[in-house]
C-alpha positions in Angstrom: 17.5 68.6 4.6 19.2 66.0 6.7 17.5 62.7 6.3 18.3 61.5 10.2 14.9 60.9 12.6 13.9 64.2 14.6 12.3 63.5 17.9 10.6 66.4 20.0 10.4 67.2 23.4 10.0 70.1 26.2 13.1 71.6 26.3 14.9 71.1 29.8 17.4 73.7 32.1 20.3 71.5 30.2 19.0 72.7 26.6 19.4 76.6 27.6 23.1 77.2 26.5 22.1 75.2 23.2 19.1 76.9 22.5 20.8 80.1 23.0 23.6 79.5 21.1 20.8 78.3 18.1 18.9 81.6 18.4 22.2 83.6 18.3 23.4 82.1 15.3 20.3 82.4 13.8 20.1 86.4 15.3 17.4 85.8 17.0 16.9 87.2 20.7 17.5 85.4 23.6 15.8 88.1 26.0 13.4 86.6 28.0 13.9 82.9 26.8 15.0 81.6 30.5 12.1 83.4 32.0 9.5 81.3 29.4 11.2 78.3 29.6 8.5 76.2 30.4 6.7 76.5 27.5 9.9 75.8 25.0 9.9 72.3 22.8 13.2 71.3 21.6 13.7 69.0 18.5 17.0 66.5 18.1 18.8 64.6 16.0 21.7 62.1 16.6 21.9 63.4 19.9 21.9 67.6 18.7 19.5 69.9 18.9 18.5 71.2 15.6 15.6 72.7 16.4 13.9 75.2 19.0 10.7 76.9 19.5 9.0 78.8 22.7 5.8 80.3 23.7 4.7 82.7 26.3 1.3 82.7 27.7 -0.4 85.6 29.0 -4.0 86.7 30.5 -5.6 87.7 27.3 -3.0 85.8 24.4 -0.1 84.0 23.8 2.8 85.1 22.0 5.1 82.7 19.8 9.0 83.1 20.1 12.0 81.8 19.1 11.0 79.5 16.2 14.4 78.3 14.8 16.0 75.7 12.8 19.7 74.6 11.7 19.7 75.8 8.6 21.0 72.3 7.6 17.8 70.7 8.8 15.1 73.3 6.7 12.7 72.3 4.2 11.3 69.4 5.7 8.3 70.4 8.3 10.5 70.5 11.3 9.3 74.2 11.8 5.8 73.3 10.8 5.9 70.7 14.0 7.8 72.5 16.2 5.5 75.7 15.9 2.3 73.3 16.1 3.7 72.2 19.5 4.1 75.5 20.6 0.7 76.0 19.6 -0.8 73.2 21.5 0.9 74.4 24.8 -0.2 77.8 24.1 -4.3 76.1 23.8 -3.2 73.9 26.7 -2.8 77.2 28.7 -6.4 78.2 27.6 -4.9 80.7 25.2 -7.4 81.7 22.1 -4.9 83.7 20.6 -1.3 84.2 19.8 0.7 86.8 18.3 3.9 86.8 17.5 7.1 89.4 16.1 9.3 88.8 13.4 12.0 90.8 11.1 12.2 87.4 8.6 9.3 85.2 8.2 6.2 87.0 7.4 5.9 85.3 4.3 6.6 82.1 6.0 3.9 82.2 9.3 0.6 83.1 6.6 1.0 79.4 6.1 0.4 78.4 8.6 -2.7 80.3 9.4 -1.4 83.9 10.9 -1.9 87.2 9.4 -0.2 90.3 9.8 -1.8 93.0 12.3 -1.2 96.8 13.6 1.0 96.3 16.7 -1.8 98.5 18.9 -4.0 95.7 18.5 -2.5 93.4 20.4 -3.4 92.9 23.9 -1.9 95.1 26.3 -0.5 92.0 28.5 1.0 90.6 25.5 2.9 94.3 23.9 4.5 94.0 27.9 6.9 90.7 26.8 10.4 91.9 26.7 10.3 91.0 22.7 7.4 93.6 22.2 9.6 96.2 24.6 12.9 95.8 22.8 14.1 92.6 21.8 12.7 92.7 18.6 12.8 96.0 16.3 9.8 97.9 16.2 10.1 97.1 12.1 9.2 93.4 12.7 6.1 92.7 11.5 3.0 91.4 13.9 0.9 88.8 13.1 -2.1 87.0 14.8 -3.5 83.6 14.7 -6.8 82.6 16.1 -6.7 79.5 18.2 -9.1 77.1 17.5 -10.4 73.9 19.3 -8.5 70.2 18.1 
C-alpha cells in the first residue's frame, strides 16, 4: 500500500469521469452511478482519486455499490472506511438495511458484518436498481447487513 495521507470526501459532478474510469478498470459497472451520485464518497491522495464508493437509498433498504480501490492503494483499510461512509449516509437516509451485489468480494464483505442471502429476499424497491436488473450478473452473490444505531 502506498504510504501517502488519504482524505475522504462526497464525491462532486467533477469526480464522475474519474470514478468511472476507476470502476471500469476495476470492471465494475458504471450503470446507474450518475443517477446515485449523491450518496458517492470519494477518497484522494496527492491530488488522485484512489478510491470510490456509492450507495443508493430506497423506501425499504439501501443498497451498496461501487466499492473500489487502486489496486496500488489495497491492504490498508481504505475500503473498510470508504464502505463505513457509505454506510453512515445509507443510516443518515434512515436506512435499516443494505444489500448489496457482487461477482468478487463475498469473502471480503462477511467482515465487515454482511452475510450472503437469496436474491428474492430482498426488498422489492431495492431488486428494481439497474444493478439488480442487469448491471450485475445474476451469479453475483447477495448479501445483507443490518444497520444498527452509532
Amino acid at each position: 500500500m502506498n504510504s501517502a495521507p488519504v482524505s475522504f470526501r462526497p464525491a462532486t459532478v467533477a469526480d464522475v469521469g474519474a470514478v468511472c474510469r476507476l470502476l471500469m478498470e476495476l470492471k465494475l459497472p458504471t450503470a446507474g452511478v450518475q443517477e446515485w451520485w449523491g450518496g458517492f464518497t470519494v477518497a484522494e491522495s496527492e491530488e488522485r482519486l484512489v478510491g470510490v464508493a456509492g450507495v443508493e437509498t430506497y423506501a425499504d433498504g439501501a443498497l451498496l455499490r461501487s466499492v473500489a480501490v487502486q489496486p496500488s492503494m489495497r491492504g490498508g483499510g481504505l475500503a473498510r472506511t470508504l464502505v463505513g461512509k457509505a454506510l453512515d449516509t445509507a443510516r443518515d437516509a434512515g436506512a435499516k438495511d443494505v444489500y448489496l451485489l457482487t461477482t468478487t468480494a463475498e469473502r471480503y464483505f462477511p467482515r465487515l458484518g454482511f452475510v450472503a442471502v437469496p436474491r428474492d429476499t430482498i426488498p422489492k424497491s431495492v431488486q428494481a436498481s439497474i444493478e439488480f436488473r442487469g448491471a450485475c450478473p445474476d451469479t453475483a452473490t447477495a448479501m445483507h447487513l443490518a444497520l444498527r444505531d452509532s
